[in-house]
C-alpha positions, -999 to 999 in steps of 0.1 A, spaced: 208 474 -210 232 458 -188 252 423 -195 237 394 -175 269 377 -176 303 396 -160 340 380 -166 361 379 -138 394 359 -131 397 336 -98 435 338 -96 454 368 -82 480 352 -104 484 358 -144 479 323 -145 440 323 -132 412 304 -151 385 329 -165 346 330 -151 317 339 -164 287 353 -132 254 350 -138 243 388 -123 207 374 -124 209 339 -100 255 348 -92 259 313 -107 297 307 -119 304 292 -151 344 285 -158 348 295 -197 376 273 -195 403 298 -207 433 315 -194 431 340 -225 417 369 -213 406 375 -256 389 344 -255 375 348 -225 359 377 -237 346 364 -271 327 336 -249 314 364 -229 304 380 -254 287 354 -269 268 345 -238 252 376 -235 239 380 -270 222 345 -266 208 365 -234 198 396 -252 188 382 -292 172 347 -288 177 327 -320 138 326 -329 111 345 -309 80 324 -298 59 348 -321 80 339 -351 71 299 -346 54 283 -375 18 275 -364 12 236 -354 -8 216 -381 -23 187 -368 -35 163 -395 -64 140 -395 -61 106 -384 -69 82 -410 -81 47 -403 -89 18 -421 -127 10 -424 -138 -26 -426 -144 -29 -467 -105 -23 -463 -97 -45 -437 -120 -73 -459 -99 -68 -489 -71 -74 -470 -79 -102 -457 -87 -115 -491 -55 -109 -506 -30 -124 -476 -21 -156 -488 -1 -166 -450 -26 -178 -424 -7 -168 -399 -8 -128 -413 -46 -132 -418 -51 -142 -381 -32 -115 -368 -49 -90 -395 -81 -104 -376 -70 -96 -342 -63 -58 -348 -95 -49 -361 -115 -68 -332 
């Protein structure tokens, strides 16, 4: 298989920042360096994260959804019973109309 990503250097100079080209869409990427052994790690490293994602989509843990639980109205009454602040008992009053 072929790297998606190719180093190149955009100074005729030994002094030239290295590059990273996408072969796929030819976007440029600087990697920052003037090392060429750095530059090559980062290369490197871009094209295994092109070739080996981290986790495949099959390997995904399967969504749970879990049941939504609300209060029924014995609950809401006891509630009610038991909030000494008016203020509270009101406002417990205006969420369950």
């Amino acid at each position: 298989m072929q790297a998606r990503y190719r180093l190149y250097r955009r100074s005729n100079r030994s002094h030239g920042t290295y590059y990273a080209q996408d072969s796929t869409t030819g976007a440029r990427e600087s990697l920052g360096t003037k090392n060429k052994a750095e530059a090559l790690k980062l290369l490197q490293a871009k094209n295994d994260a092109q070739s080996q994602p981290v986790l495949s989509r099959r390997a995904w843990p399967k969504i749970r959804y879990a049941s939504r639980h609300g209060i029924t109205r014995e609950q809401h009454e006891a509630v009610l019973r038991v909030t000494p602040n008016k203020e509270y008992r009101i406002y417990f009053e205006f969420l369950l109309s």
